[in-house]
C-alpha positions as CSV (number, residue, x, y, z in Angstrom):
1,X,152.2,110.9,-5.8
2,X,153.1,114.8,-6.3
3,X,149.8,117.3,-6.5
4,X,150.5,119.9,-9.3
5,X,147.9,122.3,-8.2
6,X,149.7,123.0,-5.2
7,X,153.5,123.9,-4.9
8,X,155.2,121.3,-2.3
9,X,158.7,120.0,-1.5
10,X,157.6,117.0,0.0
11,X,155.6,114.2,-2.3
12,X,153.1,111.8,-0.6
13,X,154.1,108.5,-0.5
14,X,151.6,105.2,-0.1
15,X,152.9,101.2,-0.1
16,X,150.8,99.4,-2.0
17,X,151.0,95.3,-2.0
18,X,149.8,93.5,-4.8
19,X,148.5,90.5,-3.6
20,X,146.8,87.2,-5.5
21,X,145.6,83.7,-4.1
22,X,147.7,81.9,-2.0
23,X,145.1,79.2,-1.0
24,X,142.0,78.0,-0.8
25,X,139.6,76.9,1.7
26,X,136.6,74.9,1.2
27,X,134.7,74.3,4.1
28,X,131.7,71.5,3.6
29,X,129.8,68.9,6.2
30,X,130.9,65.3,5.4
31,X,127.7,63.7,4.8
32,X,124.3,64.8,3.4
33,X,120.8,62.6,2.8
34,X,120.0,61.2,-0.7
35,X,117.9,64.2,-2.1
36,X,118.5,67.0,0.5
37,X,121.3,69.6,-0.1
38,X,124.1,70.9,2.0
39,X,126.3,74.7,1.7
40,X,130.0,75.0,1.1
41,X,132.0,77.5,1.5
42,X,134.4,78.8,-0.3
43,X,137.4,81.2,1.0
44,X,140.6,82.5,-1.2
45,X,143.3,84.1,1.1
46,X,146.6,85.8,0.0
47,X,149.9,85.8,1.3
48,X,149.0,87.7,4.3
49,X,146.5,85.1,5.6
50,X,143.7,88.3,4.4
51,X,140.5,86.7,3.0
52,X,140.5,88.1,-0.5
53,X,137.0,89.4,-2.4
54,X,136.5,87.3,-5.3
55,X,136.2,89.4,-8.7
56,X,134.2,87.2,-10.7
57,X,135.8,89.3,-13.6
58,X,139.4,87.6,-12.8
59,X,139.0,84.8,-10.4
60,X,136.3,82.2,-11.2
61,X,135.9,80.1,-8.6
62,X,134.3,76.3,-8.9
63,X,133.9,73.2,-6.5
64,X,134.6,69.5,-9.0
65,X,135.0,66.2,-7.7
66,X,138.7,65.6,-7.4
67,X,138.0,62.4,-9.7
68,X,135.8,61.8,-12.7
69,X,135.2,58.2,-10.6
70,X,131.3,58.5,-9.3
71,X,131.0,61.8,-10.4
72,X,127.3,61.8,-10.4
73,X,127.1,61.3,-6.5
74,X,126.5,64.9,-6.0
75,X,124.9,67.8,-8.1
76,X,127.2,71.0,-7.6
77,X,125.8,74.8,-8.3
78,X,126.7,78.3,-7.6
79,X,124.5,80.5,-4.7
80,X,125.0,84.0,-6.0
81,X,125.5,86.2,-2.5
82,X,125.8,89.8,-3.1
83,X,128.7,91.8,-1.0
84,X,130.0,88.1,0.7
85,X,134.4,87.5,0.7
86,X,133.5,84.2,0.2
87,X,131.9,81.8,-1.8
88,X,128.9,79.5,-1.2
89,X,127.9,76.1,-3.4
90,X,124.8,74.0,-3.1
91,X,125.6,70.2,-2.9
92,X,122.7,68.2,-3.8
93,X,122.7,64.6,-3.2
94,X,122.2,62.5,-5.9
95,X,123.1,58.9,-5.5
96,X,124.3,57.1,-2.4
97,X,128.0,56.8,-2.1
98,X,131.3,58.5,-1.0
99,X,133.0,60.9,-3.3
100,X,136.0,63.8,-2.7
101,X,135.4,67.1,-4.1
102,X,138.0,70.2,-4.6
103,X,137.6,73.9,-4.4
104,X,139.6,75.5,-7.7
105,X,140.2,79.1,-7.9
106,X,141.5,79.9,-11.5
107,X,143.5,82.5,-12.9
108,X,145.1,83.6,-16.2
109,X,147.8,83.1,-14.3
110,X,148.1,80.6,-12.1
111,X,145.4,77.5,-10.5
112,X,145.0,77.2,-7.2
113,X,143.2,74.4,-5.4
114,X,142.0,73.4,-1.9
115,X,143.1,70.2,0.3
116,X,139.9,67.4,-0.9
117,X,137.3,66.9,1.1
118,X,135.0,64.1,1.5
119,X,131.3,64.0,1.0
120,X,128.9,60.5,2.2
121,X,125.9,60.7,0.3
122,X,123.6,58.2,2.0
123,X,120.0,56.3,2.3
124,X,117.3,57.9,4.7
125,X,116.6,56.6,7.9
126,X,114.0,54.2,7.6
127,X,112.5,52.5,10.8
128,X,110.6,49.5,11.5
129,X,108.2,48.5,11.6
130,X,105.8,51.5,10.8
131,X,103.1,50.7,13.2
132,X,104.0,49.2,16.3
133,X,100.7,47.6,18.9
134,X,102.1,47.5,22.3
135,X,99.9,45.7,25.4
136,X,100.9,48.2,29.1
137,X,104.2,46.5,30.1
138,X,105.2,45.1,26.6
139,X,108.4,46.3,25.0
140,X,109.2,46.3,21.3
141,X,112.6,47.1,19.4
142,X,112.5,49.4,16.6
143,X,115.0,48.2,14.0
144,X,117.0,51.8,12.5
145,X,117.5,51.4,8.2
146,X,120.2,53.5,6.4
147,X,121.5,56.9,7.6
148,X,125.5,57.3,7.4
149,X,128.0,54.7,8.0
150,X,129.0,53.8,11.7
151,X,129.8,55.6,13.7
152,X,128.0,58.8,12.4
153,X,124.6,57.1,12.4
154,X,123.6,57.0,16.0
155,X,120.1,57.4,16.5
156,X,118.2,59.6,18.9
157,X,114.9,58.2,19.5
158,X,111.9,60.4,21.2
159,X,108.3,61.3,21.9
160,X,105.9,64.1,21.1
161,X,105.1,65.4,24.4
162,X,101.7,64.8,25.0
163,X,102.6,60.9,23.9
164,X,105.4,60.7,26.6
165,X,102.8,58.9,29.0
166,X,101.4,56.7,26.5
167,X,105.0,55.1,25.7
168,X,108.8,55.3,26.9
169,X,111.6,54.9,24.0
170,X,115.5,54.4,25.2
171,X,118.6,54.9,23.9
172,X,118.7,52.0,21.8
173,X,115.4,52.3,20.5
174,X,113.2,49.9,22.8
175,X,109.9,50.8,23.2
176,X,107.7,50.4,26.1
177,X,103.9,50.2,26.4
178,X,102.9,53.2,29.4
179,X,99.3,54.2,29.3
180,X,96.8,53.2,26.6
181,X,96.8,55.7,23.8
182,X,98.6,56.2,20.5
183,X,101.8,58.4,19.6
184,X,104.9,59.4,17.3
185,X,108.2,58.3,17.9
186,X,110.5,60.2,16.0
187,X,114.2,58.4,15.3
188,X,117.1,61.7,14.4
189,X,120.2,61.6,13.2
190,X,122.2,64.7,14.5
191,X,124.9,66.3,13.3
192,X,126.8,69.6,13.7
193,X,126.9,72.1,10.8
194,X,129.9,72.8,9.9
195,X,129.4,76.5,8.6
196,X,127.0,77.8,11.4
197,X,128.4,75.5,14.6
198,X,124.8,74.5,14.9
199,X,123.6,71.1,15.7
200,X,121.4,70.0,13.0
201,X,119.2,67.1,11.8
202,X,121.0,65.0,9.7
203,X,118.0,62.1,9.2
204,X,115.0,61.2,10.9
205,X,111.9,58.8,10.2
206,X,108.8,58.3,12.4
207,X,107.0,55.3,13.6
208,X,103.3,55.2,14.8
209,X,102.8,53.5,18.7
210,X,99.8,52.2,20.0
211,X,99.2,51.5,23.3
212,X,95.7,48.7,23.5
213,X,94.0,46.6,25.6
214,X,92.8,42.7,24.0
215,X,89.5,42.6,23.5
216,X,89.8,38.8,23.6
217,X,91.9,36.0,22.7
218,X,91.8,33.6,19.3
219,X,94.2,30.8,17.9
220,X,95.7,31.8,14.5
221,X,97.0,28.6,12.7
222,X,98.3,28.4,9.1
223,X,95.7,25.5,7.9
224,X,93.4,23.5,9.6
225,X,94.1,20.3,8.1
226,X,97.5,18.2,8.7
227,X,99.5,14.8,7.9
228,X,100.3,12.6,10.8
229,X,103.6,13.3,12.4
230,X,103.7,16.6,11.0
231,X,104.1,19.8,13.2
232,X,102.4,23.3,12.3
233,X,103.0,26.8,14.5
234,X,100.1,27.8,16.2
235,X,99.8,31.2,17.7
236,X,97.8,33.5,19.8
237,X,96.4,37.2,18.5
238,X,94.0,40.2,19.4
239,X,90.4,39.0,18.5
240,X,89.9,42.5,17.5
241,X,93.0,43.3,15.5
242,X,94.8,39.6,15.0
243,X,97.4,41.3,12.6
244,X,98.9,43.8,14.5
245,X,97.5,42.4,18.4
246,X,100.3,39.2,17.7
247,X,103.2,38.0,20.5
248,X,105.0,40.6,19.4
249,X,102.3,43.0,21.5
250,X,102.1,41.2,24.5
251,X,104.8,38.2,24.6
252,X,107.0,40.4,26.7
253,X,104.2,42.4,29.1
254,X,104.4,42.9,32.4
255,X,102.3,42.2,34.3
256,X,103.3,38.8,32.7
257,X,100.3,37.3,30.7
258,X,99.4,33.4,31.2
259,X,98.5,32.0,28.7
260,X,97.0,27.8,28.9
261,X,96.6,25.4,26.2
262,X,94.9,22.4,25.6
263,X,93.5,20.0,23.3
264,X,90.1,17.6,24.0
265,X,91.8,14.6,22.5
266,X,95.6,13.4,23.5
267,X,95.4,10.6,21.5
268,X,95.2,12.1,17.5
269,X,97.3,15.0,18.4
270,X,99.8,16.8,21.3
271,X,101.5,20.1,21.8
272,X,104.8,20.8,22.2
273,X,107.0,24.2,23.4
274,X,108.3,25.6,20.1
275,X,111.7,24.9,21.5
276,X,110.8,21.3,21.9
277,X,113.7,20.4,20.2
278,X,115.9,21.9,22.3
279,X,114.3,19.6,25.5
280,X,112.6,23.2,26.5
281,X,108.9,22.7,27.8
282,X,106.3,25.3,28.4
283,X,105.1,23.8,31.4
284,X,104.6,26.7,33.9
285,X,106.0,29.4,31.8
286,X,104.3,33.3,31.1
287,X,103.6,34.9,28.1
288,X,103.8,31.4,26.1
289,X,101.7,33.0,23.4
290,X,103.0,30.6,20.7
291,X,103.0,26.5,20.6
292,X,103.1,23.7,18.4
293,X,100.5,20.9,17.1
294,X,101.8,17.8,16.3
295,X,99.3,15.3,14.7
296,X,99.9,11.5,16.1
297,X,97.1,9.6,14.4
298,X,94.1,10.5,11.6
299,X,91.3,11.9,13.7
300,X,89.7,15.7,14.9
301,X,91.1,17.8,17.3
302,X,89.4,20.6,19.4
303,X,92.5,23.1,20.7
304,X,91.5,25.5,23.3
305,X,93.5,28.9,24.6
306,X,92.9,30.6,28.2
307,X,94.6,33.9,28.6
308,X,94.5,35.9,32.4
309,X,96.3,39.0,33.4
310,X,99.0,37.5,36.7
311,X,98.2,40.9,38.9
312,X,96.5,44.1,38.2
313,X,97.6,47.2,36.8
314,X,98.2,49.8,39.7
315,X,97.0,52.6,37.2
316,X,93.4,53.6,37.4
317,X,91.1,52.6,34.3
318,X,94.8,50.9,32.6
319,X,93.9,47.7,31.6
320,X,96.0,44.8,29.4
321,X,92.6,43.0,28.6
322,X,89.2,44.1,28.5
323,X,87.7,44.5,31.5
C-alpha cells in the first residue's frame, strides 16, 4: 500500500488471509416434547479454527433432515439474531419419533455440512391415575406414561411445600399417606440444555393426593342376584366416596385395618379368600378388604362387614376412620 500524498521510500505492507468455511457445527439437545420447541445452534469456522460471521449475502445457512424418511417429525425455522457469529433454529416437534438432521452452509462455491445429529421427538409424561385417595399409612404407585426412551426418561417425583406433610413420594414414584389433607405431586423429566449448560425440564405431569379419613364402611358387589356354584368379587369402599375410597386407599395402611366378614346363613352361600384357589385363606389376615361369595344352594343371604383401626395414630386429631 504506497500513500501518494506523502513522499516515502518505504511502502506499508499488511497480510491479509482469505478465508471461507471449513466446517460446521450444529449444536442441538437430542430430545424435545411433542409440541414444545427446542434452539440449535449453528457455527461455521474456517481454517484457523476462527468462528466465521455469516453474510447472509454469500453464505445461506439451513438445518434439513439428513433423509427425506420421517421428514415431518420436526418443523424447522430461522431465529433472526442481530450482531450473533452464529446461527440459531427453532425445532418444533411435530410428531413422535426419531429423526437425524444436518447443518448445511452453502456457497457458490462449495457445500459444506455438519456431522448429523439426532433428534427424539416424544409423548408427554402422563401419570396415573389423576386423583389418588390415600387412608394415613396407605401407599400408592403412580404409574409414569411416555416421556423419552430409557434411559433418558427417569422421573423425578415431588411435593409442593406446604403438601410435604400431607404425603411422602420416593424415588420410584410411591406415594404415602402423612397427614390428612390434599396436594400436587409433580412427576419431571430433567435434562441438561445443551446450549446454556443449564439443567432444564424436559416433561412433567401432575397428579392430585388426597389424604381422608372413612366415614364408614359398605360392601360393593357387582349384582345382587347369582346362580348356584357361581362366584362374584365382593369388595369393601368409603361410604362417603365408594369410587375413589376403594382397597386401593386403604388395603396397604398402617396402622393395618381389620377388616371381618360374615354371612347369616352358611348353608345357601360361603366366602372364600380371593386367592382361594391358590389354598390361601383369609383367616386372620389385615387389610382383607376384598372376598368372594360363592352361592351353594337357591336361597337369601345377609353378608355383613366390620372394619376397626389395630392401634391408634400417634398424631393428634390424625385419624384413618371417623372418629
Amino acid at each position: 500500500v504506497k500513500d501518494l500524498c506523502l513522499r516515502s521510500k518505504q511502502a506499508a505492507m499488511a497480510e491479509i488471509s482469505v478465508v471461507g468455511v471449513h466446517r460446521v457445527e450444529l449444536v442441538v439437545d437430542d430430545k424435545v416434547q411433542k409440541g414444545n420447541s427446542i434452539t440449535a445452534k449453528v457455527r461455521l469456522v474456517d481454517q484457523n479454527g476462527s468462528i466465521l460471521r455469516a453474510n447472509s449475502k454469500l453464505i445461506d445457512v439451513t438445518v434439513v433432515p439428513s433423509q427425506k424418511i420421517n421428514e415431518n417429525i420436526l418443523t424447522i425455522s430461522k431465529i433472526h439474531k442481530a450482531n450473533s457469529e452464529e446461527i440459531f433454529f427453532n425445532l418444533k416437534g411435530k410428531e413422535v419419533g426419531t429423526i437425524a438432521i444436518n447443518a448445511i452452509a452453502s456457497t457458490n462455491v462449495t457445500k459444506v455440512k455438519s456431522t448429523s445429529k439426532s433428534v427424539q421427538v416424544f409423548p408427554p409424561i402422563r401419570l396415573d391415575p389423576r386423583n389418588i385417595t390415600l387412608l394415613i399409612g396407605a401407599k400408592f404407585q403412580i404409574l409414569a406414561n411416555g416421556g423419552p426412551n430409557q434411559p433418558d426418561s427417569q422421573v423425578e417425583y415431588s411435593i409442593e411445600n406446604k403438601g410435604t406433610k400431607i404425603a411422602n413420594a420416593n424415588s420410584i414414584g410411591v406415594i404415602t399417606g402423612m397427614t390428612l389433607g390434599s396436594t400436587i405431586i409433580t412427576g419431571r423429566i430433567m435434562g441438561l440444555d445443551k446450549i446454556t449448560n443449564e439443567k432444564i425440564v424436559v416433561s412433567e405431569d401432575t397428579v392430585n393426593v388426597n389424604v381422608v379419613k372413612l366415614d364408614g364402611i359398605k360392601i360393593s358387589s357387582p349384582i345382587v342376584k347369582m346362580k348356584v356354584n357361581t362366584e362374584i368379587p365382593l369388595a369393601a369402599t368409603g361410604s362417603s366416596d365408594p369410587f375413589n375410597q376403594n382397597a386401593f386407599a386403604f388395603g396397604s395402611a398402617f396402622p393395618r385395618l381389620k377388616f371381618h366378614w360374615s354371612i347369616n346363613n352358611a348353608e345357601v352361600a360361603e366366602l372364600r379368600s380371593v386367592f382361594h384357589a391358590n389354598g390361601v385363606s383369609n383367616d386372620g389376615a389385615f387389610n382383607t378388604a376384598s372376598i368372594r361369595l360363592k352361592a351353594k344352594k337357591p336361597g337369601r343371604v345377609l353378608v355383613k362387614l366390620k372394619a376397626r383401626i389395630t392401634s391408634p395414630l400417634d398424631a393428634n386429631n390424625q385419624f384413618q376412620f371417623l372418629k
